[in-house]
DRENBA-48672 format. One line per 8 residues: number of its first residue (from 0); for each residue x negated, y, z of N, C-alpha, C. Coordinates in pm, whole numbers, plus 50000, padded with zeros to 5 digits. Layout:
NUM	X,Y,Z,X,Y,Z,X,Y,Z | ... .
***
This chain:
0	89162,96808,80608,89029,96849,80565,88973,96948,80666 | 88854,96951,80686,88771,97057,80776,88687,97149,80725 | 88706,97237,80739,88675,97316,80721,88563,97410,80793 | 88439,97432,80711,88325,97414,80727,88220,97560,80731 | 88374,97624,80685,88290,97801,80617,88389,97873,80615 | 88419,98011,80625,88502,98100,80578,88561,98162,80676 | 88683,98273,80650,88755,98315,80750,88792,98220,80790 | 88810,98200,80973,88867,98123,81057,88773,98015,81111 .
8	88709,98007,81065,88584,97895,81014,88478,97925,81121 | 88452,97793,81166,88265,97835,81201,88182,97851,81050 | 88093,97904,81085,87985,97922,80937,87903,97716,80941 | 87876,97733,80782,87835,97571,80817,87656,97619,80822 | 87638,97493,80899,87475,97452,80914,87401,97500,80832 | 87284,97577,80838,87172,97604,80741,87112,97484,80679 | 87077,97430,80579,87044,97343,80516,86888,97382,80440 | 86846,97246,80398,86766,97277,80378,86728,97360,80199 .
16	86827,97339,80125,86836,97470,80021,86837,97605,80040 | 86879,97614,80171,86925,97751,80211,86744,97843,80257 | 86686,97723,80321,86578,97750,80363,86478,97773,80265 | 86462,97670,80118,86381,97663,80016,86409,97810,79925 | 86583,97899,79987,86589,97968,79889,86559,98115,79928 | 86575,98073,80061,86538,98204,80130,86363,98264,80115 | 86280,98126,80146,86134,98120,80127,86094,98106,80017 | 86174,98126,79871,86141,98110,79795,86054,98058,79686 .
24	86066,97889,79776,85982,97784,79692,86113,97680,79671 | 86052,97589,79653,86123,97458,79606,86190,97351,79691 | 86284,97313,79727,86307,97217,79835,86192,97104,79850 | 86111,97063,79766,86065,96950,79784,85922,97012,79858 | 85918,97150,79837,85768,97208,79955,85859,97232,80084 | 85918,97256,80097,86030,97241,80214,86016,97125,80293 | 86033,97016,80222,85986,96922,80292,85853,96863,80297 | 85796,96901,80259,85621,96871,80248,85597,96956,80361 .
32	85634,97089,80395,85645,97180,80500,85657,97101,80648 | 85820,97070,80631,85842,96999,80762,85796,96843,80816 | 85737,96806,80687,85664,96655,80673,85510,96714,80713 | 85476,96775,80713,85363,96800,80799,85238,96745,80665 | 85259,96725,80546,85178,96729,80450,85103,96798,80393 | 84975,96730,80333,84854,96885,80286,84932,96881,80188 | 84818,96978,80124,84832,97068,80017,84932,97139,79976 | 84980,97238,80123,85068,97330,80123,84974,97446,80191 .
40	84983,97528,80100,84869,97689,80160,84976,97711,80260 | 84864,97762,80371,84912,97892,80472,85026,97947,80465 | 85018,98065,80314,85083,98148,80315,85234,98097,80340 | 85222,97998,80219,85380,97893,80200,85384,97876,80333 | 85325,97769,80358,85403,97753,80524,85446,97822,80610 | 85393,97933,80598,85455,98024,80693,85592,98080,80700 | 85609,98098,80537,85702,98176,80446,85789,98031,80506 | 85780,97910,80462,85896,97822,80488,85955,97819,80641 .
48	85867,97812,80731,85885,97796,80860,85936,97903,80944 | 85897,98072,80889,85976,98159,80958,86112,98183,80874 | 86114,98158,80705,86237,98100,80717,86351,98016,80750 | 86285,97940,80791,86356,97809,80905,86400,97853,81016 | 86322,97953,81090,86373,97997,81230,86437,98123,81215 | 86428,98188,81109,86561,98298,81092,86686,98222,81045 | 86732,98182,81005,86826,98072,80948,86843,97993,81100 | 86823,97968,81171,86824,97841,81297,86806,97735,81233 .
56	86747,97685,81141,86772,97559,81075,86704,97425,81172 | 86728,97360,81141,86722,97219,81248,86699,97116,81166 | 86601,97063,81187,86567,96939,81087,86622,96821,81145 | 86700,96733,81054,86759,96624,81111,86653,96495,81095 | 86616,96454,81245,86492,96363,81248,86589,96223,81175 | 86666,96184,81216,86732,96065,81146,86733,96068,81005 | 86785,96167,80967,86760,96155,80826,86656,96142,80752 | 86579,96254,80791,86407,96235,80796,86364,96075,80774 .
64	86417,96023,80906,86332,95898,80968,86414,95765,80826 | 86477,95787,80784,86569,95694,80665,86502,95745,80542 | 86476,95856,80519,86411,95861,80374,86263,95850,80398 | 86180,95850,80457,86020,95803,80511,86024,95677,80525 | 86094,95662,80636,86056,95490,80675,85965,95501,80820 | 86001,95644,80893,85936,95674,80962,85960,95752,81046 | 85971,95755,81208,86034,95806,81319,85994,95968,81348 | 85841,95948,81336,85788,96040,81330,85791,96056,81504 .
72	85737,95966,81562,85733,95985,81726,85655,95897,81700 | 85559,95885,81864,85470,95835,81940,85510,95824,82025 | 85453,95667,82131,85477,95567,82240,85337,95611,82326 | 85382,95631,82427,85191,95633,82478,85276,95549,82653 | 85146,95454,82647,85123,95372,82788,85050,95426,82826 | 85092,95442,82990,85008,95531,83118,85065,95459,83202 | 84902,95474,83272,84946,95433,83417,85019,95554,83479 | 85134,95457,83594,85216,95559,83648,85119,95622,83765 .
80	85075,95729,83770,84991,95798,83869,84961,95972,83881 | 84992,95990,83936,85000,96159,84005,84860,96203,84016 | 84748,96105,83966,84607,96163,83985,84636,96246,83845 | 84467,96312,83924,84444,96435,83827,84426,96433,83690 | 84346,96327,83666,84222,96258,83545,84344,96209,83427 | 84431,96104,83466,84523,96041,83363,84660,96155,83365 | 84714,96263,83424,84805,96276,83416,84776,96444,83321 | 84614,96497,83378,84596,96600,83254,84599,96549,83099 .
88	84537,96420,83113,84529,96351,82961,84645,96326,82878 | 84728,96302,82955,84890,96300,82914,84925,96439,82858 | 84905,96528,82939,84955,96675,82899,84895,96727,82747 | 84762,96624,82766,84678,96663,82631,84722,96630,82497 | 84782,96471,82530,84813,96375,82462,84954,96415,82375 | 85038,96521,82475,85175,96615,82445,85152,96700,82361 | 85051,96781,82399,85023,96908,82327,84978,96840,82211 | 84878,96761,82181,84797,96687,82051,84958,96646,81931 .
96	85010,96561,82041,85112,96521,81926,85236,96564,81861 | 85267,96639,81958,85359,96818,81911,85298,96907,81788 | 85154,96913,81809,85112,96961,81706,85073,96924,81575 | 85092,96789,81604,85063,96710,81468,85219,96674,81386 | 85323,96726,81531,85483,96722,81409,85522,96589,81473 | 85479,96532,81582,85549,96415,81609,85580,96432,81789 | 85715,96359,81779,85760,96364,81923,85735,96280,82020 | 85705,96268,82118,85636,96180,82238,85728,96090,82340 .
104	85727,95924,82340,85782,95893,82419,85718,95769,82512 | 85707,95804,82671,85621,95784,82754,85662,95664,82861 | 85605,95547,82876,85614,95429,82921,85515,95420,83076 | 85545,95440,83160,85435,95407,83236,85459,95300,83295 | 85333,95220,83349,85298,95147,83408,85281,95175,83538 | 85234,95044,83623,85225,95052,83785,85082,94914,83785 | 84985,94951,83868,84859,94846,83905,84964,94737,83940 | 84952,94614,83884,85071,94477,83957,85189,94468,83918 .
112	85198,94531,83788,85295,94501,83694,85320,94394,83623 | 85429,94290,83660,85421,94182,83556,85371,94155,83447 | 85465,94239,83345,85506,94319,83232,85343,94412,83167 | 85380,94457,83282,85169,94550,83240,85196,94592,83103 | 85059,94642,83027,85060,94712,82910,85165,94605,82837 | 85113,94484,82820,85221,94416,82671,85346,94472,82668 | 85397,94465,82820,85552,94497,82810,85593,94605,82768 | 85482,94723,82857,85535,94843,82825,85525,94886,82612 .
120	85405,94798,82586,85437,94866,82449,85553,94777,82400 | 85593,94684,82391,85725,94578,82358,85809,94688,82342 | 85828,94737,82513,85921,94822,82506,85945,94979,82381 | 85805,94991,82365,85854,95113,82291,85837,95111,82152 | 85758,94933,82103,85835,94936,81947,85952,94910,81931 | 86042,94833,82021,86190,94843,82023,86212,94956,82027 | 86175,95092,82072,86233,95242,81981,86215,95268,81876 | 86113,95175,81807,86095,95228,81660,85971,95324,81643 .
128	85827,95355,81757,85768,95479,81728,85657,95367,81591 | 85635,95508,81534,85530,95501,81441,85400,95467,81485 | 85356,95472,81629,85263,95445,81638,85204,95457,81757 | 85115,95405,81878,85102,95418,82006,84962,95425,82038 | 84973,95529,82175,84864,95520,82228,84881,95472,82378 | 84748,95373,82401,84762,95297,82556,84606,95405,82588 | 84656,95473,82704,84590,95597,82755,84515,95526,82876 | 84381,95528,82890,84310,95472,83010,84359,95322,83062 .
136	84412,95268,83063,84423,95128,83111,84344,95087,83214 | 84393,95001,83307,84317,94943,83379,84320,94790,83327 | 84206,94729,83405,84195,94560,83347,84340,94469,83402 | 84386,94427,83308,84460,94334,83370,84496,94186,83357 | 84306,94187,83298,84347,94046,83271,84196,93919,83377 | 84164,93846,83382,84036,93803,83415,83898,93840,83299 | 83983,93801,83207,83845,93809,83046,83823,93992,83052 | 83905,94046,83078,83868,94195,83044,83914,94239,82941 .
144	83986,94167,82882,84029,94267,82767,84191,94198,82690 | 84275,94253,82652,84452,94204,82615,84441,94261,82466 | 84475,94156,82404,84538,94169,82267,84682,94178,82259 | 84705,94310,82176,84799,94332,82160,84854,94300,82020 | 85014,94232,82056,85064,94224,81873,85122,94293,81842 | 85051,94358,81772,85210,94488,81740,85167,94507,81559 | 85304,94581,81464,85240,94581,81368,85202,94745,81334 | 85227,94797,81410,85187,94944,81403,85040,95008,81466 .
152	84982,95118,81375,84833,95174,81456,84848,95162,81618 | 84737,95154,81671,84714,95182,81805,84642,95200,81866 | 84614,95356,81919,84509,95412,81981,84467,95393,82140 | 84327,95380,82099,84274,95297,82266,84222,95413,82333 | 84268,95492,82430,84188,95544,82469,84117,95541,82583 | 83981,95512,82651,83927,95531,82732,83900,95338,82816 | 83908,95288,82722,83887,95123,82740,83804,95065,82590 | 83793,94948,82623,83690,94886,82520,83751,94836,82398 .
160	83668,94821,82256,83780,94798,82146,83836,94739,82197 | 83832,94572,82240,83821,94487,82260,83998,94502,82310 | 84041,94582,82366,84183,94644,82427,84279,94696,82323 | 84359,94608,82248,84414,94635,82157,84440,94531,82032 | 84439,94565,81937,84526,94489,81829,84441,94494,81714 | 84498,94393,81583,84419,94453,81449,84422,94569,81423 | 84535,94659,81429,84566,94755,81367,84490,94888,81446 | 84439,94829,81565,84394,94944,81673,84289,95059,81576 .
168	84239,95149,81653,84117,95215,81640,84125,95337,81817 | 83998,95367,81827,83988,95369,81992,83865,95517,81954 | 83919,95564,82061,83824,95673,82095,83818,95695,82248 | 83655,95719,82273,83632,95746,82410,83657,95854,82453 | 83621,95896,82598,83667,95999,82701,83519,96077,82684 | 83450,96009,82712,83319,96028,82760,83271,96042,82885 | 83320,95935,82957,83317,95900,83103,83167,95882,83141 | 83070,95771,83044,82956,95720,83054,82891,95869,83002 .
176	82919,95959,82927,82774,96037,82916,82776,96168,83002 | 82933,96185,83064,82946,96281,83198,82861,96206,83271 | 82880,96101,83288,82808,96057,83457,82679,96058,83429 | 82636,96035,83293,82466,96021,83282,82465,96160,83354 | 82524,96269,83267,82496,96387,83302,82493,96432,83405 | 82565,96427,83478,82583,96430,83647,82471,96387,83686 | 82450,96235,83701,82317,96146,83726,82168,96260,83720 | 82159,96287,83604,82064,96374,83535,82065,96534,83601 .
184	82168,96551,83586,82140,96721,83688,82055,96684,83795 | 82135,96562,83893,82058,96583,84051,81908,96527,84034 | 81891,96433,83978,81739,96378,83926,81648,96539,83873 | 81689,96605,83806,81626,96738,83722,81590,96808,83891 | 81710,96836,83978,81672,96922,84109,81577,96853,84137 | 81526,96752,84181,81408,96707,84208,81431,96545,84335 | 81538,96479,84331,81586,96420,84413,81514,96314,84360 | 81477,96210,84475,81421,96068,84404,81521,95972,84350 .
192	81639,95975,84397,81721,95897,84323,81854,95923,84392 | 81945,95863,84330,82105,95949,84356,82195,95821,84428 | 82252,95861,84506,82348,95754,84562,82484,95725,84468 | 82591,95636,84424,82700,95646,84405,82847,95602,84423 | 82908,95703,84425,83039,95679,84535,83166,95583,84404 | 83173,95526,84343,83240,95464,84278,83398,95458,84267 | 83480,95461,84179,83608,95423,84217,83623,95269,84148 | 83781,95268,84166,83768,95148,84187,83774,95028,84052 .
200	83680,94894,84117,83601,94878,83948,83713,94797,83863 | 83875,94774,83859,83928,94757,83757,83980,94880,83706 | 83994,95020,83680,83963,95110,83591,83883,95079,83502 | 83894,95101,83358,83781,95108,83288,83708,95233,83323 | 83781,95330,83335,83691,95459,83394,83603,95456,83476 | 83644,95395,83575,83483,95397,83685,83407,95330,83659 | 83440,95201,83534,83332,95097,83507,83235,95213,83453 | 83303,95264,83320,83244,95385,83233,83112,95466,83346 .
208	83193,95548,83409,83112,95609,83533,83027,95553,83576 | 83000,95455,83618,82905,95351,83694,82803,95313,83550 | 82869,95274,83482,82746,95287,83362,82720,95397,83358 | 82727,95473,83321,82611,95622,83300,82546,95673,83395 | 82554,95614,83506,82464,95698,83669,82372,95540,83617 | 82401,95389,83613,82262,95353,83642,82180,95367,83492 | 82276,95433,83348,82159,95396,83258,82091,95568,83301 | 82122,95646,83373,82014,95748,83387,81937,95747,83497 .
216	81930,95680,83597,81877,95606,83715,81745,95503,83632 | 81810,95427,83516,81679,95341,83436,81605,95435,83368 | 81651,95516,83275,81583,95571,83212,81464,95662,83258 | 81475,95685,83359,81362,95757,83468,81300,95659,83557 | 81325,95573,83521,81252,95453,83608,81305,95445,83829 | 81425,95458,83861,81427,95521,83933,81486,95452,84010 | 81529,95372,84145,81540,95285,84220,81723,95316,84224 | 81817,95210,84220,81952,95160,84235,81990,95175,84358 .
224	82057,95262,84436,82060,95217,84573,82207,95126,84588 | 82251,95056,84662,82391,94995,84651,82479,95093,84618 | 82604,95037,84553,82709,95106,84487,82812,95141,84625 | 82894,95199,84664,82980,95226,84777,83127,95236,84631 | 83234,95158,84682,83335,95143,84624,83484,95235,84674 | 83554,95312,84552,83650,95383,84677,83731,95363,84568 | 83862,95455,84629,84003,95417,84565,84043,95525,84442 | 83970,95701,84448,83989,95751,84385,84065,95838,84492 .
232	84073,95823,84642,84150,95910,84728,84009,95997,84821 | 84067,96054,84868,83971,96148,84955,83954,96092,85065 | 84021,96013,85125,84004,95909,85192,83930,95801,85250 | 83935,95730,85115,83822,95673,85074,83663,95705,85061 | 83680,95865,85018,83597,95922,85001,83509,95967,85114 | 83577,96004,85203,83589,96048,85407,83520,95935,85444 | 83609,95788,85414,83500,95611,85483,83352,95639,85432 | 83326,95646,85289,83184,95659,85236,83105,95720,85298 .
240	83141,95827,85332,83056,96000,85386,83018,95933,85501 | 83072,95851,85581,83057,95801,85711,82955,95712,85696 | 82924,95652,85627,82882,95553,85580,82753,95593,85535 | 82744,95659,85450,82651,95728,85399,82578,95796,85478 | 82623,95902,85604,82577,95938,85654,82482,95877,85784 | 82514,95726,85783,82431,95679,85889,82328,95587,85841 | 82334,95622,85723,82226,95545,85650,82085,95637,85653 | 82079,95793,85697,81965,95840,85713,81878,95902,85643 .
248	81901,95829,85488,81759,95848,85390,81840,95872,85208 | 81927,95958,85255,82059,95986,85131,82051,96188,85122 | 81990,96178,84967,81983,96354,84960,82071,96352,84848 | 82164,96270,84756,82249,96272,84612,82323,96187,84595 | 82489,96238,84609,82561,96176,84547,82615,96164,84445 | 82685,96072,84362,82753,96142,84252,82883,96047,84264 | 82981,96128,84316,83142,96068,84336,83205,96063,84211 | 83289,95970,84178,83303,95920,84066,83460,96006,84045 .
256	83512,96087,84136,83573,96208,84101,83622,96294,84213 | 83643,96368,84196,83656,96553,84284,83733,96483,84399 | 83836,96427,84428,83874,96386,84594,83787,96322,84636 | 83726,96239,84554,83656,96115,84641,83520,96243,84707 | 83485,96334,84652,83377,96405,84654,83418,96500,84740 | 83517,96560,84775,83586,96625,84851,83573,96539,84980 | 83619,96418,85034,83634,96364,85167,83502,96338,85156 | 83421,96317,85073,83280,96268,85123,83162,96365,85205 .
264	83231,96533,85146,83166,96638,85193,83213,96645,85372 | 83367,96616,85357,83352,96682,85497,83330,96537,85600 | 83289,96442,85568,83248,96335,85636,83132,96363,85680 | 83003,96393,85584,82884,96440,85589,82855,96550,85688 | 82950,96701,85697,82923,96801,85764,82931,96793,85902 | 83078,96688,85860,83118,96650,86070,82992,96549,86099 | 82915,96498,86041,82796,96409,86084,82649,96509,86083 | 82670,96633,86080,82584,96696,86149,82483,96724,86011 .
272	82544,96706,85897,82437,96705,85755,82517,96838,85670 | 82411,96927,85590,82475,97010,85586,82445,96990,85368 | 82553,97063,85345,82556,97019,85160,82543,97175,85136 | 82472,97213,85046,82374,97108,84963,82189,97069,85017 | 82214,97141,85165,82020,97150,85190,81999,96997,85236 | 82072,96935,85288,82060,96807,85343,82078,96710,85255 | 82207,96723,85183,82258,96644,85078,82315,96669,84993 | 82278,96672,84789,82379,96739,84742,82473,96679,84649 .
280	82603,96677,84632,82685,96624,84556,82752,96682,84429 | 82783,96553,84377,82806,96598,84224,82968,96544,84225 | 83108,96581,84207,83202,96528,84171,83201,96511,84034 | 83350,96483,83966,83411,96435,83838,83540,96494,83805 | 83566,96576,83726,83711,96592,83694,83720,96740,83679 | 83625,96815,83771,83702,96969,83807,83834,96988,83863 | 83885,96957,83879,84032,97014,83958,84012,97084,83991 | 84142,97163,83997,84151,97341,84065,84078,97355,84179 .
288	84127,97245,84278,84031,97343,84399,83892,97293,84452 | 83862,97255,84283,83708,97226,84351,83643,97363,84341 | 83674,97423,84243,83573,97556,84311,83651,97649,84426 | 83728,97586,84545,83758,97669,84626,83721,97615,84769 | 83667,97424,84754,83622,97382,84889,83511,97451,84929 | 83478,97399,85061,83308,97458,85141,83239,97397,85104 | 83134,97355,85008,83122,97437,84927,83202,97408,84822 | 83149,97534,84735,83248,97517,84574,83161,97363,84511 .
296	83223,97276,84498,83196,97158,84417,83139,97189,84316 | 82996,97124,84284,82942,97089,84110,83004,96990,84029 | 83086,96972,83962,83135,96881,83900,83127,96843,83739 | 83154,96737,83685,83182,96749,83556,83298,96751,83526 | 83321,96863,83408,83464,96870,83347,83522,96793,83261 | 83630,96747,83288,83648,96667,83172,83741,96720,83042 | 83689,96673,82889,83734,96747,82831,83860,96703,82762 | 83950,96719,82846,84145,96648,82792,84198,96632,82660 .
304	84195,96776,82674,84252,96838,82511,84156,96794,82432 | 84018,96750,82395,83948,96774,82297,83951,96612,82288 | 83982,96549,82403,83976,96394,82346,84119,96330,82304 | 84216,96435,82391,84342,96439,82311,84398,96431,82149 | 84338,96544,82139,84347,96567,81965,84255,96520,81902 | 84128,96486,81942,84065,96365,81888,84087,96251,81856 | 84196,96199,81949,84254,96066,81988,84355,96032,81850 | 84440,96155,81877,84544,96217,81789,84531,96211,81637 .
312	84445,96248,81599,84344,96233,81469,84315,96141,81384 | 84292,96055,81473,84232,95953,81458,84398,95870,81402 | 84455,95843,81472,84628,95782,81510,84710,95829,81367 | 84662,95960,81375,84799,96004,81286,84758,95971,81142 | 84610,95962,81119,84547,95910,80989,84593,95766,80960 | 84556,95693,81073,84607,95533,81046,84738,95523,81046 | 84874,95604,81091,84982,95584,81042,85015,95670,80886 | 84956,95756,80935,85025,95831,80730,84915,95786,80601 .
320	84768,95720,80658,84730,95663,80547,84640,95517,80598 | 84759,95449,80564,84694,95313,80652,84626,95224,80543 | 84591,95282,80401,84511,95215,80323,84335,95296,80330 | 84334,95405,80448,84234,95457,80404,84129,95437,80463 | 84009,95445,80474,83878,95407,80555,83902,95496,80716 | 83890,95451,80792,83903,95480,80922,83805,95619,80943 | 83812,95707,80999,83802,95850,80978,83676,95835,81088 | 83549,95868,81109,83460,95865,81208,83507,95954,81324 .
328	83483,95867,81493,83491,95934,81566,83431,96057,81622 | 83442,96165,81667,83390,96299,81703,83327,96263,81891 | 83256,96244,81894,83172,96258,82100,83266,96382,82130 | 83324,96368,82264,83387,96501,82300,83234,96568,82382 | 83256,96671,82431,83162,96716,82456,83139,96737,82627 | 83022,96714,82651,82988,96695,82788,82955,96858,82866 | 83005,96864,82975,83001,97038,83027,83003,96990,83166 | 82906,97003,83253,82860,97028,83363,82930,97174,83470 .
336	82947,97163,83549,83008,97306,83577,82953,97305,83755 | 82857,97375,83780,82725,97384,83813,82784,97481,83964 | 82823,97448,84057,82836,97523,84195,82738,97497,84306 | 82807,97540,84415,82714,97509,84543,82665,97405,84593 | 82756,97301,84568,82700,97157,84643,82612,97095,84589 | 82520,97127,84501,82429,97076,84474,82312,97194,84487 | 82173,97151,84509,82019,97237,84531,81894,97130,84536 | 81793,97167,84507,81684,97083,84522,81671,96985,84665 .
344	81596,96899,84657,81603,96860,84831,81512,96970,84898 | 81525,96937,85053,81508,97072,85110,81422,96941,85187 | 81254,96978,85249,81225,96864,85369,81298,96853,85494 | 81321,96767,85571,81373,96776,85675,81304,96733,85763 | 81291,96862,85893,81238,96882,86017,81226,96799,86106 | 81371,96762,86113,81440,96711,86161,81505,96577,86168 | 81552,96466,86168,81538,96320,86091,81709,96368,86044 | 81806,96315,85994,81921,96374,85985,81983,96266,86093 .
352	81969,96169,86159,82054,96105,86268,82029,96165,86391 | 81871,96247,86424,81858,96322,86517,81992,96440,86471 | 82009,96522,86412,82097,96565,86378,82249,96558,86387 | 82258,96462,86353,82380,96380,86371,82447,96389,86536 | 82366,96286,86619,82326,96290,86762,82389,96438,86825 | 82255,96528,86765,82285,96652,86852,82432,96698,86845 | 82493,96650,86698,82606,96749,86690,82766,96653,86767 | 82702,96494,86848,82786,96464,86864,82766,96496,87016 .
360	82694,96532,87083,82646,96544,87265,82687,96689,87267 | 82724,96818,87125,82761,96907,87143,82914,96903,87125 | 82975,96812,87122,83134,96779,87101,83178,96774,86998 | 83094,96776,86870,83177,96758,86754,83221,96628,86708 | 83336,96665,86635,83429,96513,86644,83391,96413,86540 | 83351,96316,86524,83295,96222,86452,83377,96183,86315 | 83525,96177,86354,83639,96185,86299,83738,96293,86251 | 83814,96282,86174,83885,96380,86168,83992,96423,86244 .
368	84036,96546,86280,84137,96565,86420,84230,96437,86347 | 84334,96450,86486,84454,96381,86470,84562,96408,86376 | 84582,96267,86305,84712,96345,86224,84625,96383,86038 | 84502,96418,86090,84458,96505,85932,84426,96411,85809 | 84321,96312,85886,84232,96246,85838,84236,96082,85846 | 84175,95989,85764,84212,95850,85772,84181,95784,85831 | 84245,95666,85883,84210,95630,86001,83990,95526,85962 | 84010,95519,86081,83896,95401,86084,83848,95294,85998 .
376	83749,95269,85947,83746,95188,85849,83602,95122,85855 | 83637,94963,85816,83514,94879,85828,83397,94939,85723 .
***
C-alpha cells in the first residue's frame, strides 16, 4: 500500500474539497469556478481561486475533459510566417483564449502546402480540441473559397464566410475599413487621388486592403491609377518606389503594409523625391519601427487583441452554447496613427524627373549600396 499522507509521507495532493473548504463554498461552485461558468459573483471567484493558489491546487484537465465531454483547448491554423500582421494576431489569439480558460494548440501552414488548411485542421481534431480557429488564410483553392468538414465550431478569421464549415461563424479584421481610412486621410490632405502598393492578391488580406482604397477612391468620384503588386517584403516595396518614381505624376501612396512602405520610401528619396512634400505615404500595421524610420511612418494600426477576443467570443459561445442564436459581431475599431510621411501636396517647381536627373549627375546611387538592397527588377 502507498502511502499518501503522514509521518514519512509526502503530504497528498490538494483536492478539490480541500479548495471548496478552504473558500468556503460548495464543491460544485468550485467547479463552476474552474469551468469558467456564469453566475458565479466576483467575490466567490476570487475567494475560490486564491484559494486554489494557496493550496497549489492543479486542476486535472483529463478528468475535467471525461466529465464535460470537453477538452477545453483550441486548434488555430496559421500561416507559418514571421510577418508582423499574422504572427501579432496569434499572440492575440493566446492571450484571448487563456483568458477564456482554454488552452491553445497551433498548426501552421506553409503557401504550397499539399495538405493546406483541410489538413492542418484534420490534424488537430485528431487532438480532440473543442473548437478552431483558421486565422487569416490565404486562397487555396481556384473558386476562392474551402469547405471545411468538421463537426466542431469554427472561427474564420479575416477571410470570407464562404471559408469554412456549417458549424463556422467568422469575424473580420477590419482590413477594408483601415484602408478606406488610410485612402481617406490622403484624399482629406488634399491629393487628387492615391496610388496603391498592394500585397500579394492570394491573401485575403490584401484583397480586403485593395477593396477599401478603391471603394474610397469611388466614393469621391476619384480616378484608379493601376494597382503595383508586392510580396509584403520591403523589397518588393524598394521595386515599386522605383517604379513609381519614374512615373512623374505620383503625390500618395497607400502600401498595403509598413515594410512594403518602408522600401518604398527609400526608393523614392534615392530618386531625388522627398516624403512627405513630394510624395506622401500611408503604411499598414504599425510595427515598432515605423515611428523610428526617416520619416516616422503614418500608418494604420491594427487592432489584434480587440479582434482577438472578439474572435474568441464569438467561438467560445458556439462551443458552450451551440443551441443558442449566434451572438452579433462587434467592428473592431479603426485608429489611424498620423506621422511625418504624410502632408498636403506641396506644387512642384520643379518636374520631379528633373529632380531625379539632378540627383543622379550629382552621384547619387539609383540603387541601393552593395550587399543592402534588392537586386534589379523588371
Amino acid at each position: 500500500m502507498t502511502r499518501v499522507g503522514g509521518q514519512g509521507g509526502s503530504p497528498a495532493a490538494p483536492r478539490a474539497v480541500d479548495v471548496a473548504r478552504l473558500a468556503g463554498v460548495s464543491q460544485k461552485t468550485v467547479s463552476r469556478v474552474f469551468n469558467a461558468e456564469r453566475y458565479v459573483s466576483d467575490d466567490v471567484r476570487r475567494r475560490v481561486l486564491g484559494a486554489a493558489e494557496e493550496l497549489g491546487y492543479r486542476m486535472n484537465s483529463a478528468a475535467r475533459a471525461l466529465a464535460s465531454g470537453r477538452t477545453r483547448s483550441i486548434g488555430v491554423v496559421t500561416l507559418g510566417t514571421a510577418l508582423y500582421g499574422p504572427a501579432s494576431l496569434l499572440i492575440g489569439i493566446e492571450r484571448a483564449a487563456r483568458d477564456a480558460g482554454y488552452a491553445l494548440r497551433v498548426v501552421n501552414t506553409l503557401e504550397g502546402d499539399r495538405g493546406g488548411v483541410a489538413g492542418a485542421v484534420e490534424s488537430l481534431l485528431e487532438q480532440g480540441v473543442d473548437g478552431i480557429v483558421v486565422s487569416e488564410p490565404i486562397d487555396e483553392s481556384d473558386e476562392g473559397s474551402v469547405s471545411l468538414s468538421v463537426d466542431v465550431p469554427v472561427l474564420v478569421l479575416g477571410a470570407p464566410a464562404t471559408f469554412g464549415g456549417p458549424r463556422a461563424v467568422t469575424a473580420g479584421v477590419g482590413a477594408e475599413s483601415l484602408a478606406r481610412a488610410a485612402t481617406e486621410h490622403l484624399l482629406d490632405l488634399g491629393h487628387v487621388t492615391v496610388h496603391h502598393l498592394a500585397g500579394p492578391q492570394r491573401w485575403f488580406a490584401a484583397r480586403d486592403r485593395l477593396g477599401g482604397w478603391r471603394a474610397a477612391l469611388s466614393a469621391r468620384g476619384r480616378l484608379q491609377p493601376p494597382v503595383l503588386e508586392g510580396d509584403w517584403s520591403a523589397a518588393s516595396g524598394y521595386a515599386a518606389g522605383r517604379e513609381l518614381a519614374s512615373a512623374g505624376d505620383v503625390t500618395a501612396v497607400f502600401a498595403a503594409n509598413d515594410d512594403m512602405a518602408i522600401g518604398l520610401i527609400r526608393a523614392l528619396t534615392e530618386a531625388g523625391l522627398r516624403v512627405p512634400d513630394d510624395v506622401s505615404v500611408v503604411g499598414f500595421d504599425d510595427i515598432p519601427v515605423s515611428a523610428y524610420v526617416t520619416p516616422p511612418l503614418t500608418t494604420m494600426r491594427q487592432p489584434f487583441d480587440a479582434v482577438a477576443h472578439e474572435g474568441l467570443r464569438l467561438l467560445v459561445q458556439a462551443i458552450e452554447k451551440p443551441d443558442a442564436e449566434p451572438a452579433p459581431a462587434n467592428d473592431p475599431p479603426v485608429e489611424l496613427v498620423v506621422r511625418a510621411s504624410t502632408a498636403p501636396p506641396v506644387a512642384r517647381t520643379t518636374p520631379a524627373r528633373g529632380r531625379r536627373s539632378a540627383s543622379r549627375s550629382n552621384g547619387s546611387a539609383h540603387a541601393p549600396p552593395a550587399g543592402n538592397g534588392p537586386p534589379a527588377t523588371d
